[in-house]
C-alpha positions in Angstrom: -3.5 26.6 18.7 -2.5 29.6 16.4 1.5 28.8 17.2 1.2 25.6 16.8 -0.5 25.5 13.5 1.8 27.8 12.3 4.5 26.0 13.3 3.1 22.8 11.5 2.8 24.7 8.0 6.4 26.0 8.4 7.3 22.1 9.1 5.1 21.1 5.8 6.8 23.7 3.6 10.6 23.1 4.7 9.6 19.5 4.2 7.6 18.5 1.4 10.6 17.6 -0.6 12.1 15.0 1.5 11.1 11.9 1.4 9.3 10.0 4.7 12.7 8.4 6.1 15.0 12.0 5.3 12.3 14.1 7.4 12.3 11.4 10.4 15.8 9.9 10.4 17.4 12.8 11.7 14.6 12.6 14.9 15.4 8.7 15.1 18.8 9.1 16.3 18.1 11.1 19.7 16.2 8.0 20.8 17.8 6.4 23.7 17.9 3.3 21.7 19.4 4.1 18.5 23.3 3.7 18.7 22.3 0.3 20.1 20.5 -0.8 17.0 23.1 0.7 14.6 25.6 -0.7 16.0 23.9 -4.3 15.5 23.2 -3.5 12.2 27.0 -2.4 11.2 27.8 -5.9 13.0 25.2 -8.0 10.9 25.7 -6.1 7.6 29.6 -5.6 7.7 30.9 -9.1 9.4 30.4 -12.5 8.2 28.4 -13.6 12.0 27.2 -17.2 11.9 23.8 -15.6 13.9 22.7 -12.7 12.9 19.6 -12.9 15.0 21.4 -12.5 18.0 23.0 -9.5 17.3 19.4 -7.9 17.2 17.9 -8.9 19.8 18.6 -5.8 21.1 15.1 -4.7 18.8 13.1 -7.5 19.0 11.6 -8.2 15.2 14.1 -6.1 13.3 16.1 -9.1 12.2 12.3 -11.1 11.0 11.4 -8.2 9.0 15.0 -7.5 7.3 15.2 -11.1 6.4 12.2 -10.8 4.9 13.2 -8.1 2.5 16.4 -9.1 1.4 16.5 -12.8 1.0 15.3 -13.0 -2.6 17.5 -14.4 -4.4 18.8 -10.9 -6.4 18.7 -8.8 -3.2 22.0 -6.8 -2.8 23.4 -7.0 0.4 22.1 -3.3 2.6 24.4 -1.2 4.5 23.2 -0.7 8.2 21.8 3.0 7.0 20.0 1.1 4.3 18.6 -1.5 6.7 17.8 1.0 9.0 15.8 3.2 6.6 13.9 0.2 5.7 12.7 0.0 9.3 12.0 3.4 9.4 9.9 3.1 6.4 8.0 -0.2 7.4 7.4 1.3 11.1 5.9 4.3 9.1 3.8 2.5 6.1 1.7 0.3 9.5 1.6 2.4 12.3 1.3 5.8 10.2 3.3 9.5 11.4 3.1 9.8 14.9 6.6 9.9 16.4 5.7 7.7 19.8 4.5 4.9 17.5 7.1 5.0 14.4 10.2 5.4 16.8 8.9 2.4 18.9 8.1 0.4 16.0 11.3 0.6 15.3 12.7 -1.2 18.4 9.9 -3.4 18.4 7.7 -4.0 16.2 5.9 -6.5 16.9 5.3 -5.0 20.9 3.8 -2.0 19.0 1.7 -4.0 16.7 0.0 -6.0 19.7 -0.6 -2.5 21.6 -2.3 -1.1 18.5 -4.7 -4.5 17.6 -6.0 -4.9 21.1 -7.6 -0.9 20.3 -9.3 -2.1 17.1 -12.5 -3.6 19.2 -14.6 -0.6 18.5 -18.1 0.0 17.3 -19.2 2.8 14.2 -21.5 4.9 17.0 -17.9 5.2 18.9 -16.2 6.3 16.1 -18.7 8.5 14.8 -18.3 10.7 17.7 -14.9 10.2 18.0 -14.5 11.7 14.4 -17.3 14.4 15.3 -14.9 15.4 18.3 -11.7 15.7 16.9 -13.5 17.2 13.6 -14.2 20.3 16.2 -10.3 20.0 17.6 -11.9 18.5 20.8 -10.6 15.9 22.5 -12.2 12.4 21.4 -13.9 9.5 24.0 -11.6 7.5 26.0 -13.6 4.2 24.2 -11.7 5.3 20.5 -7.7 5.0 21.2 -5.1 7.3 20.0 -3.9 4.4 17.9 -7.2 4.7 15.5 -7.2 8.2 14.6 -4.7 11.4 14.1 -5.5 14.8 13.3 -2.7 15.8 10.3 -2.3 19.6 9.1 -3.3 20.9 5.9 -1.8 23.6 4.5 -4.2 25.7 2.3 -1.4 28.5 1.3 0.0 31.7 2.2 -1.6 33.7 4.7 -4.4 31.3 5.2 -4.7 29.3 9.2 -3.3 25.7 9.1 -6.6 23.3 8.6 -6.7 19.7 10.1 -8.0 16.3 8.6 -9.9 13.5 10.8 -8.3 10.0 9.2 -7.0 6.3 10.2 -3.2 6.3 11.1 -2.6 4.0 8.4 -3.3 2.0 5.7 -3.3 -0.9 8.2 -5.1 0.7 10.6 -7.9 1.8 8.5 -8.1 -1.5 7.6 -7.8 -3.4 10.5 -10.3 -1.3 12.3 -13.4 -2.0 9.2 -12.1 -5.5 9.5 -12.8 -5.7 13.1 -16.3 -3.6 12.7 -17.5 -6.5 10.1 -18.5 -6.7 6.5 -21.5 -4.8 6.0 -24.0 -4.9 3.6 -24.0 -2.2 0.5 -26.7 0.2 2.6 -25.3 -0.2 6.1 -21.3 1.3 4.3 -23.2 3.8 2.3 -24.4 5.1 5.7 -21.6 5.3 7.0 -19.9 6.9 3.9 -22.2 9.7 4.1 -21.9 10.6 7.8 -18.3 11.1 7.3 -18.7 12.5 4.3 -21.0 15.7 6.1 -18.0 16.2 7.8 -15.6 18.2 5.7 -12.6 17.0 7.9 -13.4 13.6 7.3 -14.1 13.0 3.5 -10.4 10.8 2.9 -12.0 8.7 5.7 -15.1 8.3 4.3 -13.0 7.3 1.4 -11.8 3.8 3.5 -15.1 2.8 3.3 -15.6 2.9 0.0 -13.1 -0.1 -0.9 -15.8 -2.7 -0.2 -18.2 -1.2 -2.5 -15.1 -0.5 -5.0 -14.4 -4.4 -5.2 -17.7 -5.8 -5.5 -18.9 -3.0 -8.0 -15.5 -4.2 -10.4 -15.8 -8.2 -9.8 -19.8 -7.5 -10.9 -19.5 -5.1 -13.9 -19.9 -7.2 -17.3 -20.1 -5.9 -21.0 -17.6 -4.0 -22.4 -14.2 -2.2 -21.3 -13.5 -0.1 -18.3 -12.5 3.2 -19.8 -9.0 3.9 -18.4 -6.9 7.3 -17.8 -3.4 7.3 -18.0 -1.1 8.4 -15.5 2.4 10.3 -15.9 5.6 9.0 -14.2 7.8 11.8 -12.9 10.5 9.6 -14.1 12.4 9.8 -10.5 13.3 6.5 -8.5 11.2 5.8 -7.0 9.0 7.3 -9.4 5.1 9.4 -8.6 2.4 8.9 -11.6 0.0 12.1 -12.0 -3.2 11.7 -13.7 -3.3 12.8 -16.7 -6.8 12.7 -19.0 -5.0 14.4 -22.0 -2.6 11.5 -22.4 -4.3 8.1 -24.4 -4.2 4.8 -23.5 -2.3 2.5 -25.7 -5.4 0.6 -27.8 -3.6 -2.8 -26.7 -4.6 -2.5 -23.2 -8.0 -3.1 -22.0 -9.6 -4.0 -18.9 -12.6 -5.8 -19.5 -15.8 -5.3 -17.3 -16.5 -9.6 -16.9 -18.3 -11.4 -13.9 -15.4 -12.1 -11.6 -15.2 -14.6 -8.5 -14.2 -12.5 -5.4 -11.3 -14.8 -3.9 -9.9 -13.8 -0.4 -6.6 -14.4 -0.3 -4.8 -15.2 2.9 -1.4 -15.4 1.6 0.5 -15.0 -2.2 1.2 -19.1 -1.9 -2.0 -20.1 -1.9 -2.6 -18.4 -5.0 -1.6 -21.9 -7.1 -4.5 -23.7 -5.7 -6.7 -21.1 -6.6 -5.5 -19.5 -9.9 -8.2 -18.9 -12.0 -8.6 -16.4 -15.1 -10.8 -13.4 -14.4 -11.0 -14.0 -10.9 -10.8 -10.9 -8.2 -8.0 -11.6 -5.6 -8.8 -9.5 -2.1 -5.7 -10.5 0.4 -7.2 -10.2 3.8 -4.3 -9.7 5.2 -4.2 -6.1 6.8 -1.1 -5.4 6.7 -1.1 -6.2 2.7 0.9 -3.5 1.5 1.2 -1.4 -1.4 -2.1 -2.8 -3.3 -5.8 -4.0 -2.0 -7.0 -6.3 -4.8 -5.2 -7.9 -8.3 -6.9 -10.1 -10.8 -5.0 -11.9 -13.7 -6.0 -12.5 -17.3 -4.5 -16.2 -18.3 -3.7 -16.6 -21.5 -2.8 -20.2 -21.8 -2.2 -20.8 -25.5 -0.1 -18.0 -25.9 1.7 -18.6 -22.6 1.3 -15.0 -21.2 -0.8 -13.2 -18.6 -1.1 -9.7 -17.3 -1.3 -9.1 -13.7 -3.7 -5.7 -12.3 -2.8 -4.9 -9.6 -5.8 -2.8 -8.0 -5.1 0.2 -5.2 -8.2 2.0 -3.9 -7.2 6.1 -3.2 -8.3 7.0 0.0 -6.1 10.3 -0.4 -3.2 8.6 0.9 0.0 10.1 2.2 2.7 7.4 1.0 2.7 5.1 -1.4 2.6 1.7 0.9 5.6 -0.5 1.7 8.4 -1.3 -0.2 7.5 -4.9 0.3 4.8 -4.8 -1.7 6.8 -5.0 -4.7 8.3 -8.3 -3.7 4.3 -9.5 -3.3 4.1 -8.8 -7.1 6.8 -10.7 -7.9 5.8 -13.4 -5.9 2.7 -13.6 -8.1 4.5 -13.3 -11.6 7.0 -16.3 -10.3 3.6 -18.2 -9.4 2.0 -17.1 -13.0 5.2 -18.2 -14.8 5.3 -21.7 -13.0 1.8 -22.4 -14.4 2.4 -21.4 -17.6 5.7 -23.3 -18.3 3.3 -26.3 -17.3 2.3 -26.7 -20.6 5.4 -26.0 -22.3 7.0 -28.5 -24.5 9.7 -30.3 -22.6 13.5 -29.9 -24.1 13.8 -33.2 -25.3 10.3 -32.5 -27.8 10.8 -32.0 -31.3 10.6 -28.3 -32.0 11.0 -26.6 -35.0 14.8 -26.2 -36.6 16.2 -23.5 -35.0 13.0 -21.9 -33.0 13.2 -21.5 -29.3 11.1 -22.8 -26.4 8.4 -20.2 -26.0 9.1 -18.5 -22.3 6.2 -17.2 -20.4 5.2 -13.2 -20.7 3.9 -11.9 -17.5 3.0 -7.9 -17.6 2.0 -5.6 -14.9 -0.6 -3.1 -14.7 -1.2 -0.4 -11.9 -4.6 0.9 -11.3 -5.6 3.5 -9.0 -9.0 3.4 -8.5 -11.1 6.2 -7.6 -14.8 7.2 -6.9 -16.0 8.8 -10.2 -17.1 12.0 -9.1 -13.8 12.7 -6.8 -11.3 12.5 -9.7 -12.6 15.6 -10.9 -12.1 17.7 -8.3 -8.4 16.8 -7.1 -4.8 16.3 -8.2 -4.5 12.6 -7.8 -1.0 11.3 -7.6 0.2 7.6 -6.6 3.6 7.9 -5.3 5.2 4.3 -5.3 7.6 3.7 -2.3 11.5 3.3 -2.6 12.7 -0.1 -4.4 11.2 0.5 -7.9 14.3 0.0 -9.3 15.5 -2.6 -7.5 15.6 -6.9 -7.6 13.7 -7.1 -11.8 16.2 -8.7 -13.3 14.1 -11.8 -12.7 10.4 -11.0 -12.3 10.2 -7.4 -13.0 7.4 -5.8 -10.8 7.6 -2.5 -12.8 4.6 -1.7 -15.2 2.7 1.4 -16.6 0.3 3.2 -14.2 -3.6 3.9 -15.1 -6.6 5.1 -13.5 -10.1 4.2 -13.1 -13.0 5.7 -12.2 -15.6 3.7 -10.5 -19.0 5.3 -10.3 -19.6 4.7 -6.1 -22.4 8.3 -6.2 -23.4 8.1 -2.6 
């Protein structure tokens, strides 16, 4: 175990500085697979095919989910390393950093996904010893699959043995799996919070379960403002915010503390038919990526609104999918559709040389953390690649903040 953890920190060090795709790329290509797949992709992305499916069918899925990402109206076309690299990074963001899963993800994604979602029929008592097993770097129960949990290295410093975490794979693992276990009431997740949290390997776990509590402590807090921290971009593409309690919040923005109606949102279209002002959007969705909750405050008269979008920490290692950027500008296009409703139409009588009022949408980022953790830790939110990229219409850029939610266990 010595060797190995010793070979892990080396692998941490040499690698901290690359992103996701760079440190797993190079492994990518030995697969027997590969020069298959980027050979389709050179074919798709550098010939003018009539079907484009049919070149990749040689990865079942891959052509679904790059359609997906660059069919906005603004996308540039990708190069097959770009395309690639987006599957790379997708396979990563759902079925987290173990190489057996990401590299067949790649090939076929959805295959992968159905092998992980029939493991999610667990109970808490199973994973509670599961945890309490590998915790101890023993091997856990048969009934808790390999797809749930990973151990991942931590490197304390020089000199000083390799430690190991206890987490979900994933975002979407950890999600799917609390889906699947049901929505319990406030004591029932507190209980749960603190068993996990007596185990020092398994506090960013216990951290999952506090995204319940998170949303309905927000959507019920009334009088007042939530007192918000700002966070630091780096200023790289794309770009990681660092909290940073010396820095003030412009006075202009405010998040107010109001009685809010928890909405669960299946998908960004159905947001029309519900699109209220105040109210807490929770897409329940699993695979929702880069965000966990956003609530909008409409301002009808003067034909603007500003969009929150809400991520609980849970001590993540990536910053969620690229796609997730094209869900916010999914909701800014619905926003501005609403408001140009009540704009005047071009043939009114407006005043002599004043122009038709367009609508203002502006996004906010909040990282939300448990108020006594914040203290204690550098919290960082690194966004995933594709800040930069498809604003010109609906820009999904916006500052970064932090709030503290007081979750005291």
């Amino acid at each position: 175990m010595d060797s190995r953890r010793a070979r892990a920190r080396v692998r941490l060090t040499d690698h901290k500085f690359l992103s996701t795709s760079e440190r797993t790329l190079p492994r990518l290509q030995y697969q027997d697979e590969y020069r298959s797949l980027l050979d389709a992709l050179h074919k798709v992305y550098k010939s003018s095919s009539l079907n484009p499916s049919d070149l990749l069918d040689v990865c079942p899925s891959a052509y679904a989910l790059l359609e997906e990402y660059y069919s906005e109206e603004d996308s540039v076309q990708p190069s097959p390393e770009d395309a690639l690299d987006y599957l790379l990074d997708t396979a990563i963001n759902r079925f987290g950093y173990s190489a057996r899963d990401v590299f067949g993800a790649v090939f076929n994604y959805m295959a992968m996904t159905r092998q992980h979602e029939i493991a999610f029929d667990i109970k808490y008592t199973e994973l509670q010893a599961a945890v309490s097993a590998l915790s101890k770097i023993r091997s856990a129960s048969n009934s808790v699959s390999h797809r749930i949990l990973a151990l991942s290295p931590v490197d304390e410093g020089p000199l000083v043995s390799v430690g190991w975490n206890v987490d979900f794979k994933s975002d979407w693992v950890a999600r799917s799996v609390i889906r699947e276990l049901g929505e319990a009431e406030d004591f029932e997740i507190r209980q749960q919070i603190r068993f996990f949290r007596s185990i020092p390997e398994a506090r960013g776990l216990a951290g999952r379960l506090l995204e319940p509590l998170a949303h309905r402590y927000i959507a019920n807090a009334t009088d007042g403002f939530w007192p918000l921290i700002d966070m630091d971009s780096n200023g790289a593409d794309p770009p990681h915010f660092t909290l940073f309690r010396d820095s003030l919040v412009p006075d202009d923005v405010r998040f107010i503390k109001v009685k809010r109606k928890i909405v669960k949102l299946q998908f960004i279209t159905n947001l029309s038919s519900c699109l209220e002002n105040n109210s807490y959007y929770v897409p329940e969705d699993p695979n929702f990526p880069l965000f966990d909750a956003f609530t909008i405050e409409l301002d009808r008269a003067k034909k603007s609104a500003i969009l929150w979008v809400l991520q609980m920490t849970t001590s993540r290692m990536h910053g969620g999918s690229a796609m997730g950027y094209r869900r916010v500008r999914e909701i800014i296009a619905i926003l501005k559709d609403e408001l140009r409703e009540d704009l005047p139409l071009k043939k009114s009588k407006t005043a002599a040389g004043q122009a038709t009022p367009q609508p203002l949408v502006q996004v906010h980022y909040l990282l939300v953390v448990p108020k006594d953790e914040s203290q204690s830790q550098i919290l960082q939110w690194q966004f995933p690649k594709g800040w930069s990229k498809n604003r010109k219409k609906n820009d999904h850029c916006g500052e970064v903040y932090c709030l503290e939610v007081p979750l005291t266990i």
